[in-house]
ZASE-61553 format. One record per atom (N, C-alpha, C): residue in three letters; x, y, z. Coordinates in steps of 0.2 Angstrom, whole numbers, padded with zeros to 4 digits, always signed. Layout:
// residues N
ALAXYZ
...
//
This chain:
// residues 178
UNK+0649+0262+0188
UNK+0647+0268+0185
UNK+0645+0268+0178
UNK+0641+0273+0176
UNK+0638+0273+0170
UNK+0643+0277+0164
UNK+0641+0277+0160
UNK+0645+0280+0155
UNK+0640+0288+0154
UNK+0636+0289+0156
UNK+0634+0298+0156
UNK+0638+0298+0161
UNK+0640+0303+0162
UNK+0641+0307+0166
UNK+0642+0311+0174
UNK+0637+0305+0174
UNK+0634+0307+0182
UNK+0636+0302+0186
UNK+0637+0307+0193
UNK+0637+0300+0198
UNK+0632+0298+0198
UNK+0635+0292+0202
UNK+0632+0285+0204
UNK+0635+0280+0210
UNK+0629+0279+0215
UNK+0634+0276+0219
UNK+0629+0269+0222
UNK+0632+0265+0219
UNK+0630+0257+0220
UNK+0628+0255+0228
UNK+0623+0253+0233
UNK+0625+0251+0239
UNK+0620+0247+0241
UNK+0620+0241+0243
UNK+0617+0235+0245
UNK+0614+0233+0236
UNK+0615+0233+0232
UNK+0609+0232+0228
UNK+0606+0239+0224
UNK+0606+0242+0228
UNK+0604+0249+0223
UNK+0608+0253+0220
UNK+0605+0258+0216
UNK+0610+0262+0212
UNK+0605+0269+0214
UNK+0611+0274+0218
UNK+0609+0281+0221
UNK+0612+0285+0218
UNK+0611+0291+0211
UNK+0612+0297+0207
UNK+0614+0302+0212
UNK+0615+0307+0211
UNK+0618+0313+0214
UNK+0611+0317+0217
UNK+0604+0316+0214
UNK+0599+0319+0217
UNK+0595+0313+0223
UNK+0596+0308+0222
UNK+0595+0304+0228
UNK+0600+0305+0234
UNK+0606+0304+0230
UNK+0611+0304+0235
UNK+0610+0311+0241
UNK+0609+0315+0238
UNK+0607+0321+0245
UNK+0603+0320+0247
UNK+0596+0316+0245
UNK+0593+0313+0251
UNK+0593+0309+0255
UNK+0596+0306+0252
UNK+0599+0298+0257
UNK+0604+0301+0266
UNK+0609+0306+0261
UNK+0612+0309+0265
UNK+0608+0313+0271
UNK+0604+0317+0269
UNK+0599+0322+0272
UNK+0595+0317+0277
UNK+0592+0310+0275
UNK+0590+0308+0278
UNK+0593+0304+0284
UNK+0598+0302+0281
UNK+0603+0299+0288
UNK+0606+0303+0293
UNK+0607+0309+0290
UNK+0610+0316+0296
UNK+0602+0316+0299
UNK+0598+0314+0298
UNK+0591+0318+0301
UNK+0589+0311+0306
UNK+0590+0306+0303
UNK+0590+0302+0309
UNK+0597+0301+0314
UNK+0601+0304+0313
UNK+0609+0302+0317
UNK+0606+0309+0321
UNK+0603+0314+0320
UNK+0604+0319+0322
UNK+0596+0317+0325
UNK+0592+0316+0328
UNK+0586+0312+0331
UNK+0586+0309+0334
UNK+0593+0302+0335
UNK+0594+0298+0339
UNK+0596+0301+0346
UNK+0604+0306+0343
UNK+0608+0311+0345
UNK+0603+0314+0351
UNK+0599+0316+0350
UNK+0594+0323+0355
UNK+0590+0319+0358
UNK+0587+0312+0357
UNK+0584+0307+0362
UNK+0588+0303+0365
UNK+0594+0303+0363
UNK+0600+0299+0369
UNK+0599+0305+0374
UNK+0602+0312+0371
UNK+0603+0319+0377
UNK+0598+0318+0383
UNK+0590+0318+0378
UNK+0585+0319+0382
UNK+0584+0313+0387
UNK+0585+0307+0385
UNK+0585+0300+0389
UNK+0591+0302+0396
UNK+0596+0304+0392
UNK+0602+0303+0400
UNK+0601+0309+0402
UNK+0596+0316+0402
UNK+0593+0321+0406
UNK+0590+0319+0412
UNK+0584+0315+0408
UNK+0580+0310+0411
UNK+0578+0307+0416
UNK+0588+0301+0414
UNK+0590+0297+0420
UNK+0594+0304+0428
UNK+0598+0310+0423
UNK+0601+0311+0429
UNK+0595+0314+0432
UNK+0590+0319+0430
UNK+0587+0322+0435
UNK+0582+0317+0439
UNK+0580+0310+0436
UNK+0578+0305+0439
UNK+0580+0302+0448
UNK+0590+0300+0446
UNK+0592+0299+0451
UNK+0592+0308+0457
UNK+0593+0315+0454
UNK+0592+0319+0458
UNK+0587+0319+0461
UNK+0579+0317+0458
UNK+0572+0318+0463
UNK+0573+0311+0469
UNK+0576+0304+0466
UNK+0576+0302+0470
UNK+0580+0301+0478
UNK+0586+0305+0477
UNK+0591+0307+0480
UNK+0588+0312+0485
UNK+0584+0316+0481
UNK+0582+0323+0485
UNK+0578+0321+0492
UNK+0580+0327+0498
UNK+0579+0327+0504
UNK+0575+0334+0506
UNK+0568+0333+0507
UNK+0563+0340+0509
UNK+0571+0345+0516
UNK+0573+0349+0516
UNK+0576+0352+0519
UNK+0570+0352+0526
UNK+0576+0353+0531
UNK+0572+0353+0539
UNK+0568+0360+0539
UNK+0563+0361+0537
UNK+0558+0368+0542
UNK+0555+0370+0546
UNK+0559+0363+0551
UNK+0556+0367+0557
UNK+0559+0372+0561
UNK+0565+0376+0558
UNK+0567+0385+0560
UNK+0561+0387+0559
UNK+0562+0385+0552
UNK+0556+0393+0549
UNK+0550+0391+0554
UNK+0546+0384+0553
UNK+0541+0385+0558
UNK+0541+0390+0564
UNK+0547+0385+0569
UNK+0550+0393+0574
UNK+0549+0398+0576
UNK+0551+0399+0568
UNK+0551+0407+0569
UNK+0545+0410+0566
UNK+0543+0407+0560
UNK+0533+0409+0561
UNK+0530+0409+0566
UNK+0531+0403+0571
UNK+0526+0406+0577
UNK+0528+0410+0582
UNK+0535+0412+0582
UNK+0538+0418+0584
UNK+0535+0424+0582
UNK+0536+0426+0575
UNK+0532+0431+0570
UNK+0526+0434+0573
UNK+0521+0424+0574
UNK+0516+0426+0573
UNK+0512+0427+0578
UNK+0516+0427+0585
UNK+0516+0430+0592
UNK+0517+0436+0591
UNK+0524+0438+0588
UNK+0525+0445+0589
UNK+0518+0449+0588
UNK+0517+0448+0579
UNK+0511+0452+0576
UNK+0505+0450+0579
UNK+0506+0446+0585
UNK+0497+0446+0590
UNK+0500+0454+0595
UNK+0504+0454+0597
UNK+0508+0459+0602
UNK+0508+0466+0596
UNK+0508+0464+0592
UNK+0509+0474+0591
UNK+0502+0474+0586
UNK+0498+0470+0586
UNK+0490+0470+0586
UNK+0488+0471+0590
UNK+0490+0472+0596
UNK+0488+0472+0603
UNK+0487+0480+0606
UNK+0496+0482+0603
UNK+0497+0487+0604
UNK+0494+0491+0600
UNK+0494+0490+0592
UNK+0492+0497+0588
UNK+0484+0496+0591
UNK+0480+0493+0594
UNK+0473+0493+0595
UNK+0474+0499+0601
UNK+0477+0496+0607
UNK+0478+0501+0612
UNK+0479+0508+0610
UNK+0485+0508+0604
UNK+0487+0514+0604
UNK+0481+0517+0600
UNK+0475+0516+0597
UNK+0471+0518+0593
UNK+0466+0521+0598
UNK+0466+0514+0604
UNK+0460+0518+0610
UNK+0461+0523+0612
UNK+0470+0525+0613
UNK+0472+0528+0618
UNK+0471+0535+0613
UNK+0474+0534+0609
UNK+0473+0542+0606
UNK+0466+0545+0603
UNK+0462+0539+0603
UNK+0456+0540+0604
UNK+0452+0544+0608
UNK+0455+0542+0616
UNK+0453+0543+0622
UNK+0456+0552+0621
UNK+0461+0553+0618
UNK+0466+0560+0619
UNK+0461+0564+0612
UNK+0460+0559+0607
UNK+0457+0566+0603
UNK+0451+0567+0606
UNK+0445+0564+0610
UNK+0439+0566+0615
UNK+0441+0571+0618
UNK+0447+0571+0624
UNK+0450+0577+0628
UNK+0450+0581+0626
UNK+0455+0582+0618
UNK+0457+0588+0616
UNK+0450+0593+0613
UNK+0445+0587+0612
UNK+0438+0592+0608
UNK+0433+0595+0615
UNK+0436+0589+0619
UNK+0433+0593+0625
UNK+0436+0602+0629
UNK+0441+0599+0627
UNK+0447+0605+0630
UNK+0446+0613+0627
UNK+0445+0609+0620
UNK+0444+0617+0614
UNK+0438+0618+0615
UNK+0431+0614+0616
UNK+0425+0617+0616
UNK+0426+0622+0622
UNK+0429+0619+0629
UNK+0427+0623+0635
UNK+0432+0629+0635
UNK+0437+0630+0632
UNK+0443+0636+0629
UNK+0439+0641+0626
UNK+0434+0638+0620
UNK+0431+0640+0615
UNK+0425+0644+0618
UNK+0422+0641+0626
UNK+0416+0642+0628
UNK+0420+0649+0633
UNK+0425+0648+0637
UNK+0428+0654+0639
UNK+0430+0658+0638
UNK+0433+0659+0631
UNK+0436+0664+0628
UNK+0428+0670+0624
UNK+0423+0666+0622
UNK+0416+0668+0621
UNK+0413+0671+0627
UNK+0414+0670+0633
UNK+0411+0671+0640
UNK+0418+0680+0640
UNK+0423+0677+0640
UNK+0427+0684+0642
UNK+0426+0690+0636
UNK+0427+0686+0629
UNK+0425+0692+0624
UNK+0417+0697+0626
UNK+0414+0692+0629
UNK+0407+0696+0632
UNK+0409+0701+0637
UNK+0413+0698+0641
UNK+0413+0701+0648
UNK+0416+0709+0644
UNK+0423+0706+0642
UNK+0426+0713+0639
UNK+0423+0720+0635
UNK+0417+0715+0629
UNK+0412+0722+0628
UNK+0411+0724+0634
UNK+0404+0719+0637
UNK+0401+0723+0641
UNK+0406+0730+0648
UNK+0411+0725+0649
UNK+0417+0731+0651
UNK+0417+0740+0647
UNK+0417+0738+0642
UNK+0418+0745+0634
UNK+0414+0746+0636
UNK+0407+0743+0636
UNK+0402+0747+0634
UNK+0400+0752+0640
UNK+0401+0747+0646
UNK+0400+0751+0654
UNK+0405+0756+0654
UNK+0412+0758+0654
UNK+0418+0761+0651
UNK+0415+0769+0648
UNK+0414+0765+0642
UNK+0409+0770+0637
UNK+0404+0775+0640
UNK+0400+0771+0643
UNK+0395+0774+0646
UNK+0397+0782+0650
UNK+0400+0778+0657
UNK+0403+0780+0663
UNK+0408+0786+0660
UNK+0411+0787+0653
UNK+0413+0789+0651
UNK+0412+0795+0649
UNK+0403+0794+0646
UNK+0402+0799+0642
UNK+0396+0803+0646
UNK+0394+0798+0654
UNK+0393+0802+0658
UNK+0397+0808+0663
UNK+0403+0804+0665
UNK+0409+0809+0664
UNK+0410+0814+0663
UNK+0410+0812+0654
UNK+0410+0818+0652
UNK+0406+0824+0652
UNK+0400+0823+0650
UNK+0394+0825+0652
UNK+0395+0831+0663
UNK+0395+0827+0664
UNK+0397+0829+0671
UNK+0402+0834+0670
UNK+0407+0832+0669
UNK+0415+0839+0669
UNK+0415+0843+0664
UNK+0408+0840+0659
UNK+0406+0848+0654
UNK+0402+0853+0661
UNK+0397+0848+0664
UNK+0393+0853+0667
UNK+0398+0857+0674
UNK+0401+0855+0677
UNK+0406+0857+0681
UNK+0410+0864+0677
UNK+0414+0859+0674
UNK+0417+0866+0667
UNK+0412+0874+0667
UNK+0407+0869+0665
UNK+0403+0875+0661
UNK+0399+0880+0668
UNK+0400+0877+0674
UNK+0398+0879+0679
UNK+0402+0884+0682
UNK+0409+0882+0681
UNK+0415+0885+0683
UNK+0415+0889+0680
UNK+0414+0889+0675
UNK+0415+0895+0669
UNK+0410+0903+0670
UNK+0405+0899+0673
UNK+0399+0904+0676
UNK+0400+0909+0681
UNK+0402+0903+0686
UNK+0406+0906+0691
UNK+0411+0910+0690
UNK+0415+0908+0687
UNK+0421+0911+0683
UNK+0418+0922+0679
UNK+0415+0919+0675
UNK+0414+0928+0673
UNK+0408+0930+0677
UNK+0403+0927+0682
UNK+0401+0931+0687
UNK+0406+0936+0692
UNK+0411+0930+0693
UNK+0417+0934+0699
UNK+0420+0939+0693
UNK+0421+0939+0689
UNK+0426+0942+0684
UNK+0421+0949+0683
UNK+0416+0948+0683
UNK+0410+0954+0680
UNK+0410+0959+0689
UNK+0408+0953+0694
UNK+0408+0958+0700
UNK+0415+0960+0701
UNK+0420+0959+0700
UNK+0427+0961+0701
UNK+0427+0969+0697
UNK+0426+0967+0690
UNK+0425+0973+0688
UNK+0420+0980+0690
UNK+0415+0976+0690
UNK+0409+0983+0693
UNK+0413+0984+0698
UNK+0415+0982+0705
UNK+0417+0985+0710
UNK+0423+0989+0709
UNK+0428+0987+0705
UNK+0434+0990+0705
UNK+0431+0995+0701
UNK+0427+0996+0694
UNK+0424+1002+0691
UNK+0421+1007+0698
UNK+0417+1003+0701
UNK+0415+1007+0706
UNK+0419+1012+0711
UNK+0424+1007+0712
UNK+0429+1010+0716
UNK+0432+1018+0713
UNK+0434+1014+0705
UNK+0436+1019+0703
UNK+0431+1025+0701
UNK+0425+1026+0703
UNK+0422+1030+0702
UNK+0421+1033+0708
UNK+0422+1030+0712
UNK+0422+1034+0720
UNK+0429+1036+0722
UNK+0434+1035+0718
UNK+0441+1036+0717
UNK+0439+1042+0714
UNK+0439+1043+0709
UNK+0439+1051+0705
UNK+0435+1054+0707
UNK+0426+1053+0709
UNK+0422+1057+0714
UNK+0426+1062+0719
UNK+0428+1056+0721
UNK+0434+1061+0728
UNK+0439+1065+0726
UNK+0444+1063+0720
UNK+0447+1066+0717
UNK+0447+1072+0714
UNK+0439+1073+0710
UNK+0437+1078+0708
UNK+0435+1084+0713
UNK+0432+1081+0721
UNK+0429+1084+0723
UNK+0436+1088+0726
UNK+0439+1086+0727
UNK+0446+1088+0731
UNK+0449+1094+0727
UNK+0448+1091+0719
UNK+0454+1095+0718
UNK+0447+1101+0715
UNK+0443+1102+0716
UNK+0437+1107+0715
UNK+0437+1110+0722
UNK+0437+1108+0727
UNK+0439+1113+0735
UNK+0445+1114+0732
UNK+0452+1112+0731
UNK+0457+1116+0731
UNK+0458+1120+0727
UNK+0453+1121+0719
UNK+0449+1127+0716
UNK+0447+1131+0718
UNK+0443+1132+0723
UNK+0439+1135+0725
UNK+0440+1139+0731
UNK+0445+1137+0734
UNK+0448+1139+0739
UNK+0451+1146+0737
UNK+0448+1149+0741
UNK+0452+1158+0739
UNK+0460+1160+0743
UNK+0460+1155+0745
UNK+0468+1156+0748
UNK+0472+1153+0743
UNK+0473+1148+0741
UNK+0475+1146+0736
UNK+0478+1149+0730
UNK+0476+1154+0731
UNK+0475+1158+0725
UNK+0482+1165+0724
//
């Protein structure tokens, strides 16, 4: 060691200060610590090495199996949804056929039913027409007989008091009477 005051540190032949010294130090933790992570990564290496070669593809022939299990069914319910496409197909044709002809009847009867009204109507207002003229014929009838009922019974009554008159004009006139 020197007589200033600083470290010093002698090694192989050299002389290392306190600002070398941290480097030296620095650098040897930096290679201890490099070796350190390429050992780790070396013996990774080796074990995942022996693991790939140890490794065994698992048996697939279940799954196979049952893929073509799978891929039977989905020919089977391909089969079925096609049917069931035709089939409601075939029923929505029926139903349009159904409602047309419902639709074509229902237009046939709303006719018929005017035409009913209108006939109805008619018949009606010949009817009426007719039991006005009847009415009005009766009605004819009616103060005809009522007007002859009257002249006669006036008549009567005047061939009533005629006689009446003359009667009580003889029992007037009558000198016995007296």
């Amino acid at each position: 060691m020197s007589e200033d005051n600083k470290t010093e540190l002698e090694f192989a032949g050299m002389k290392f200060t306190g600002g070398k010294m941290f480097l030296v130090v620095s650098a040897l933790s930096t290679l201890g610590g490099g070796a350190w992570g390429a050992f780790e990564f070396y013996n990774d290496y080796r074990n995942m090495k022996e693991q790939i070669q140890s490794y065994v593809a698992p048996d697939l022939s279940g799954f196979q199996e049952q893929l073509s299990v799978m891929k039977k069914d989905m020919e089977k319910v391909k089969e079925s949804v096609a049917e069931a496409r035709d089939y409601t197909r075939d029923i929505k044709v029926d139903l349009k056929k159904d409602i047309d002809r419902i639709e074509s009847v229902v237009d046939k009867t709303e006719q018929r039913v005017k035409d009913v009204q209108d006939d109805t109507r008619t018949a009606l207002a010949n009817n009426e027409n007719k039991v006005r003229g009847l009415i009005d014929i009766a009605s004819q009838r009616f103060d005809n007989k009522r007007d002859e009922v009257r002249n006669e019974s006036d008549r009567k009554m005047k061939d009533l008091e005629d006689r009446l008159n003359n009667r009580l004009q003889k029992a007037l006139d009558n000198p016995l009477a007296k």
